[in-house]
N, C-alpha and C positions, 0 to 999 in steps of 0.2 A: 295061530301065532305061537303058545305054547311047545311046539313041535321044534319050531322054527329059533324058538329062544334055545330049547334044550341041546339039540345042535349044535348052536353057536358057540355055547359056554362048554362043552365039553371038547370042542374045537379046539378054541382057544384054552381052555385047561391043559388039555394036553401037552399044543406050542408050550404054554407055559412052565410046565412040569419036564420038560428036556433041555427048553434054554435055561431056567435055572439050574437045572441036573450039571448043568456042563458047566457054569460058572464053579460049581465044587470042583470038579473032576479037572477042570481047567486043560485041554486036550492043546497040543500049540496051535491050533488054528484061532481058538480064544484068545490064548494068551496075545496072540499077533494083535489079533483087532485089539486088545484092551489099550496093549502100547499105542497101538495107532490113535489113542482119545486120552493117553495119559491118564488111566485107571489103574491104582496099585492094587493090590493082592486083595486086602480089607474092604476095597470100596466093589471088589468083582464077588464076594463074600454078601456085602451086604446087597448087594440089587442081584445078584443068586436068591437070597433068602425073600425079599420081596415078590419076589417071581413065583416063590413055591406057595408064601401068605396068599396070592393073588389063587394060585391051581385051589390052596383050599376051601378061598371065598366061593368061587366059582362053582367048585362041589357041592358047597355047603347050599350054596345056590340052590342045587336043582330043588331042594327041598323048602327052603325062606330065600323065594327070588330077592328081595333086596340085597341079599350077600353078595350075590353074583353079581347086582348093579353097581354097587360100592367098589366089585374088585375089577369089573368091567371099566370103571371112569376109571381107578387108579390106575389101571393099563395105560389108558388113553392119556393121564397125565406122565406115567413113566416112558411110555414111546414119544411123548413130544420132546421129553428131555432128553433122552438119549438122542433123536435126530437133531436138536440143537447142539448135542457136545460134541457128535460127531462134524457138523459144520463148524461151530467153531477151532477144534482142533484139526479144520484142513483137511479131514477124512471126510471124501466124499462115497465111502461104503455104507450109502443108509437103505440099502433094496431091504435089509431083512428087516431094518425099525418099519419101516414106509408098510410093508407087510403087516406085522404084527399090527399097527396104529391102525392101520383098516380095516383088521379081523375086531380088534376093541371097540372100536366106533361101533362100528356093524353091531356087533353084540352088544354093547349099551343103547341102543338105540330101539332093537329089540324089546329087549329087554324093560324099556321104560314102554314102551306099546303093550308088552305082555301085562306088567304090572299095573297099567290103567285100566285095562277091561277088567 
């Protein structure tokens, strides 16, 4: 299982480590979605910087798995909220939350297996 958690979190680190990367760098494909959820500048700033907290729980992980469980649920609570705000603002583009929320689950889910044996 340990194999299988390491994987996981480094998976999802990664994702993590690029969609945040791009909330900085804000390329217009960003910017497009963010309009589309009525996200200002500040608020694609601040869940940028979340998304990197989360790459270096997750890191931090490989070495005190609980890091990795902490930044794994915060995923899973930051993808539910993103696929709510995109339904609520009428944006039905949530293939990439829908993704991400299923690589976090997966990984927390591990993750709590790994850390009970």
């Amino acid at each position: 299982m340990r194999i299988t958690a390491l994987i996981l979190s480094v998976l999802l680190a990664a994702a993590m480590l690029q969609s945040g990367a791009m909330k900085f760098v804000r390329p217009a494909w960003i910017l497009k979605f963010s309009q589309a959820v009525h996200i200002t500048t500040a608020q694609l700033t601040a869940l940028g910087s979340l998304q990197i907290a989360a790459t270096i729980g997750l890191v931090w992980g490989i070495w005190f798995p609980p890091f990795a469980l902490a930044a794994a649920i915060g995923l899973v609570l930051y993808f539910v909220g993103a696929i709510v705000a995109h339904i609520r603002a009428g944006d039905r583009n949530i293939l990439g939350a829908t993704v991400f929320l299923a690589l976090s689950i997966a990984t927390s889910v591990v993750l709590v297996l790994d850390i009970a044996r």
